[in-house]
C-alpha positions in Angstrom: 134.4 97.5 95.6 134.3 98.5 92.3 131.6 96.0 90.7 129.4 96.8 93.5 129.5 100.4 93.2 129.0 99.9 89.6 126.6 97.3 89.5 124.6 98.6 92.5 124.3 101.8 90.7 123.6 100.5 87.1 120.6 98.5 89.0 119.4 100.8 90.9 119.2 103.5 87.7 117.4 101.4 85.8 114.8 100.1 88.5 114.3 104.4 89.4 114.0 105.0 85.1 111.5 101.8 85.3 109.7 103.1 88.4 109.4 107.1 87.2 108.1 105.9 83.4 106.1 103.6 84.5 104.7 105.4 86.9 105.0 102.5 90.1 103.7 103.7 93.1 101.9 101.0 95.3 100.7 103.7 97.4 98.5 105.1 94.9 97.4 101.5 93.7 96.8 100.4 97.5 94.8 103.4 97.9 92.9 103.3 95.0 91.5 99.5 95.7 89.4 101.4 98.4 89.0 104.9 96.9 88.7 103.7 93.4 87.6 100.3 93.2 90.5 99.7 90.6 92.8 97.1 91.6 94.9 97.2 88.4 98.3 98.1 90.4 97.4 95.6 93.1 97.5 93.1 89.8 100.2 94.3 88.3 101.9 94.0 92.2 101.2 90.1 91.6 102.1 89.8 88.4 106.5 91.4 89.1 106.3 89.0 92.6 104.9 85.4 89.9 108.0 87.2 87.7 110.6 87.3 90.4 109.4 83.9 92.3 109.7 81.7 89.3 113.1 83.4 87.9 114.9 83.3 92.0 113.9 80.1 92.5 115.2 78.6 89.2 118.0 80.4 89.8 118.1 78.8 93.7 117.9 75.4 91.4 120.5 76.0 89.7 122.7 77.3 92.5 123.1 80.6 91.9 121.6 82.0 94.6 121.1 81.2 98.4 118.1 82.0 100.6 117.0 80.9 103.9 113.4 82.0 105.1 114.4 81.8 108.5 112.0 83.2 111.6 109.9 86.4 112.0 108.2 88.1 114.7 103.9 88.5 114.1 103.8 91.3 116.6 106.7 93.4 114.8 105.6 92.4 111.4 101.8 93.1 111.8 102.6 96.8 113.5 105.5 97.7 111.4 103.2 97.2 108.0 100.4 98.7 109.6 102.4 101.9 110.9 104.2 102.1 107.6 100.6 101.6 105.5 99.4 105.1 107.4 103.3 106.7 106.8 103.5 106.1 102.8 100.1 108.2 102.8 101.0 110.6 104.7 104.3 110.8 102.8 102.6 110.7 99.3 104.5 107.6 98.4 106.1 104.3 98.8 109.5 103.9 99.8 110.6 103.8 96.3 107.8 106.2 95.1 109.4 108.5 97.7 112.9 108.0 96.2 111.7 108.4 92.8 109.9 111.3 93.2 112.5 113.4 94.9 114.5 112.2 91.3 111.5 114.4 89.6 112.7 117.8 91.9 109.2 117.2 94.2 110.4 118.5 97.6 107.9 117.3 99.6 109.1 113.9 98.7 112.7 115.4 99.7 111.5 116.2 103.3 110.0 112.7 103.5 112.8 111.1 102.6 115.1 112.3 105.1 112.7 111.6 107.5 112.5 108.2 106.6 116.2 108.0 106.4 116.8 109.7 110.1 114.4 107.2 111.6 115.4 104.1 110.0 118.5 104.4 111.4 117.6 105.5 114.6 115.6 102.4 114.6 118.3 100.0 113.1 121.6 101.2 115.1 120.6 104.6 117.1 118.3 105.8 120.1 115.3 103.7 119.2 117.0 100.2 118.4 116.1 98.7 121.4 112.5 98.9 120.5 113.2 97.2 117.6 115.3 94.6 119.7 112.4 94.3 121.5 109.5 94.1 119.9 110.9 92.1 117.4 111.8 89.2 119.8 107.8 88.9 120.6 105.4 86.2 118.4 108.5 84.5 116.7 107.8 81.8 114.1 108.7 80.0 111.4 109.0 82.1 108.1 109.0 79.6 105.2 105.5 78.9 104.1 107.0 75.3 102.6 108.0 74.4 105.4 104.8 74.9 107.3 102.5 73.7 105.0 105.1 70.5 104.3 105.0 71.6 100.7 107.8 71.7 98.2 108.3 75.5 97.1 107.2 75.4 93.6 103.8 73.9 94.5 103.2 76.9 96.1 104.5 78.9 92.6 102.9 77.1 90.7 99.1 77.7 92.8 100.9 81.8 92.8 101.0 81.4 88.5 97.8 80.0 88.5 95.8 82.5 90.4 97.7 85.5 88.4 97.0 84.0 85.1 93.2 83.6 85.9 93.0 87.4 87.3 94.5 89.0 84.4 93.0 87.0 82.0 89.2 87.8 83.8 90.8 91.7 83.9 91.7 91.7 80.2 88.4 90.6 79.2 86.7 93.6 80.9 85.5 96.4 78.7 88.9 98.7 77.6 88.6 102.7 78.5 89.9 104.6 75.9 92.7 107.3 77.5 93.3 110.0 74.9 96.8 110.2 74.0 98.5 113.5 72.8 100.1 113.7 69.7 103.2 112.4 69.6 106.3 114.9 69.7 109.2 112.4 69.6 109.1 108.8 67.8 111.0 105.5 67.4 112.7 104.7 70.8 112.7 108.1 72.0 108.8 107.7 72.2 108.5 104.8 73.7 111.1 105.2 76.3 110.3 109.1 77.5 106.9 109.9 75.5 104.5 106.9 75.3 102.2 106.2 78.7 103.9 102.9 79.6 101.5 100.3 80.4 101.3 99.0 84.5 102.2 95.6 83.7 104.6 95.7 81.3 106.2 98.0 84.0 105.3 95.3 86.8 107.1 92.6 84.3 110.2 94.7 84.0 110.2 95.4 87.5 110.2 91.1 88.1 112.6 91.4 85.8 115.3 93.9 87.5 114.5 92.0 91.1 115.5 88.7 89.9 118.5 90.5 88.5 119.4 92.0 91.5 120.0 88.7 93.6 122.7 87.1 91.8 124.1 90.4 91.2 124.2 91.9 95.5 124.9 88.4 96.3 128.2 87.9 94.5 129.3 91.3 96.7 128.5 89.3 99.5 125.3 91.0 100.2 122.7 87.9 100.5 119.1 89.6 99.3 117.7 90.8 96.4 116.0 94.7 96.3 116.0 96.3 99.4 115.2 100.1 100.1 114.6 100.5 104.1 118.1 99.4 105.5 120.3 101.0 102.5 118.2 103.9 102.9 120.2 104.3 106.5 122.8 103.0 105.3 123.4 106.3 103.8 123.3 108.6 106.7 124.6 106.2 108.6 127.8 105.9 106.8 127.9 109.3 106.4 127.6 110.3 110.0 130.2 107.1 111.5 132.3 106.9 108.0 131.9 103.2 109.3 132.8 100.8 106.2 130.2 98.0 107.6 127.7 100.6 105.7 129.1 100.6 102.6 127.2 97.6 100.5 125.3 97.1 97.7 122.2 98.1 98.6 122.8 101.7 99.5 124.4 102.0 96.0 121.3 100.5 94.5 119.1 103.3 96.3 121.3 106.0 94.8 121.1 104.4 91.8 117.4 104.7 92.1 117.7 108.6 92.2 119.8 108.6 89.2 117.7 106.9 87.5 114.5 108.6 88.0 116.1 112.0 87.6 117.1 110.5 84.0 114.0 109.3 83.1 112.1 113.1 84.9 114.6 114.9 83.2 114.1 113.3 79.1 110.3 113.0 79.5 110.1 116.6 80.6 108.8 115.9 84.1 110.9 117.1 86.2 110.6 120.5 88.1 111.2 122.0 91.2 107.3 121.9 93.4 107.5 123.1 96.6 104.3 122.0 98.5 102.6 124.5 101.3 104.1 124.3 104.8 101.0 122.0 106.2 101.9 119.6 103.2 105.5 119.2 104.3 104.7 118.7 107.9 102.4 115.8 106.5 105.1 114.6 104.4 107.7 114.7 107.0 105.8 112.8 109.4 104.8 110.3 107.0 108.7 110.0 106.6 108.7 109.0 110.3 105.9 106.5 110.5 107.9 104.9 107.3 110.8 104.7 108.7 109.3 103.2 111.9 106.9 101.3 110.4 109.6 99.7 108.0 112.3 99.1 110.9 110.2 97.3 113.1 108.1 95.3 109.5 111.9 94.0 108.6 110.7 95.8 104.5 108.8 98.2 103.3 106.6 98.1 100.1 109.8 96.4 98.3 111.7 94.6 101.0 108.2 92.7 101.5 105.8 93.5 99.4 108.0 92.8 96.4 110.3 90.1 97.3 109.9 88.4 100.5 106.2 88.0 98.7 108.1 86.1 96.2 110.2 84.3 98.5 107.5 82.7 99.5 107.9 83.7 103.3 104.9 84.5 105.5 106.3 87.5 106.6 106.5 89.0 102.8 102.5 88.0 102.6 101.3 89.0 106.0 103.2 92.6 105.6 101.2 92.8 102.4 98.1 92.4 103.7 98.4 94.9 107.0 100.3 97.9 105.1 97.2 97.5 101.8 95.1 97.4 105.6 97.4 101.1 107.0 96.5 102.7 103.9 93.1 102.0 103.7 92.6 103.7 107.1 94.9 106.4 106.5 93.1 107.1 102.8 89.4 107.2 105.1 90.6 110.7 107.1 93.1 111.5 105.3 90.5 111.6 102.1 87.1 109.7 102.4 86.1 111.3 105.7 87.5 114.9 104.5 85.1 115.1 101.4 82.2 113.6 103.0 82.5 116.6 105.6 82.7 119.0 102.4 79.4 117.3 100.8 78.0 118.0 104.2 
């Protein structure tokens, strides 16, 4: 109990300082492939999942760690992303964008979170589980991508490597945009770690990093997976509510952890303060909170749980969620902001 309170928590606290310096929030990146044209946090989302495939699958090698791709359901994993796509706009962030945001004292981000939290676990063990039962039982199908292309694994890393290298090598060579940067106040470490604007891929490499980490680690407390956010997420209130022990594990530590973290990293950067949004924007945000929580249930992961690692694992599910929750924010950015403007130009 003891290592994986401590180790969920050290884990967690340094993926939320990595997340709130780094500024990680696929939300903003997903939305800003349509808004924007700028697909640098879509890149640097490619560049932690080459990061973590190569390390969790050397480390599978080895025999280290275990994974089994299992089956997954096309109807639940095409609606869930979708749903939870729309949800993390509404909400203002990604699962872990949400968690690390409440860490810098934004209370709209506090609303969405319990949200999220109430309706994950409503859909994992409460009221709504059987529409979870039930919808994921429809479209069932192999999950391992090896195994239906009749590929060995690391044929398919290796084509993953090879189209990452060639986009951020064509990225690299495009024309730099100068960002002015304020004078430093602090220096040494201290301005690297809370001062300097951290770069998104060295982020998304440290992120790899802490994901491959986190497998061996959860695994040795019996918890088979790497970073998780949706299920520990409920985990909390739903320990809390049934003081049922079958909650306690790894993962909800590393979620607290998360908040630690970020409030660390808020707190020495000067970032942190109490905002408390208009009452339209927490309505927004707490609804957001519910389409996550939904969306995420019936998906099996949200923007981590799939679009970080089951990505990596090489699983259809983690590649298919990808593409329909970058798909639920693009329609949720056009009238949520596209359509909204255009009616102001007009």
């Amino acid at each position: 109990m003891t290592f994986m309170i401590l180790t969920g928590l050290f884990v967690g606290a340094l993926l939320g300082f990595v997340l709130q310096r780094g500024r990680w929030c696929l939300t903003g990146g997903f939305r800003d492939m349509y808004i924007a044209k700028d697909n640098r946090m879509f890149y640097a989302l490619l560049l932690a999942i080459t990061v973590q495939s190569v390390m969790v699958y050397a480390l599978i090698a080895a025999g280290k760690v275990q994974f089994t791709a299992g089956t997954f359901s096309l109807v639940a994993i095409i609606s869930g992303a979708f749903v939870f796509g729309i949800g993390i706009i509404l909400a203002g962030g990604c699962a872990t964008g949400t968690w690390y945001r409440a860490g810098e004292g934004l209370i709209g981000s506090w609303a969405a979170l319990g949200f999220y939290m109430l309706t994950a676990a409503m859909m994992k063990t409460g009221v709504l589980a059987g529409i979870t039962t039930s919808v994921s039982s429809a479209g069932v199908v192999n999950n391992s991508m090896a195994e239906t292309l009749h590929v060995n694994t690391w044929i398919l890393i290796a084509v993953l490597v090879l189209v990452v290298s060639v986009v951020l090598i064509n990225y690299a060579r495009r024309p730099k945009v100068k960002i002015p940067q304020l004078k430093p106040k602090k220096s040494g470490l201290a301005h690297i770690l809370f001062e300097k604007r951290w770069s998104p891929f060295v982020t998304a490499v440290l992120v790899g990093l802490i994901a491959a980490i986190a497998w061996p680690v959860s695994e040795a407390t019996g918890r088979m997976f790497g970073l998780g956010v949706t299920v520990p997420t409920a985990n909390i209130l739903q320990y809390a509510v049934t003081g049922d022990n079958q909650f306690l594990n790894w993962g909800m530590f590393l979620v607290l952890g998360l908040f630690i973290g970020s409030f660390i990293a808020a707190k020495a950067s000067g970032e942190f303060r109490w905002r408390v949004p208009n009452a339209k924007t927490m309505v927004t945000s707490s609804a957001g909170g519910v389409l996550m929580g939904i969306g995420a249930s019936l998906a099996g992961g949200c923007s981590i749980g799939n679009g970080l690692v089951m990505t990596a694992m090489m699983t259809w599910q983690g590649w298919i969620a990808l593409v329909f929750m970058i798909l639920g924010v693009w329609v949720a950015s056009y009238f949520v902001f596209v359509r909204p403007t255009k009616q102001r130009a007009a």
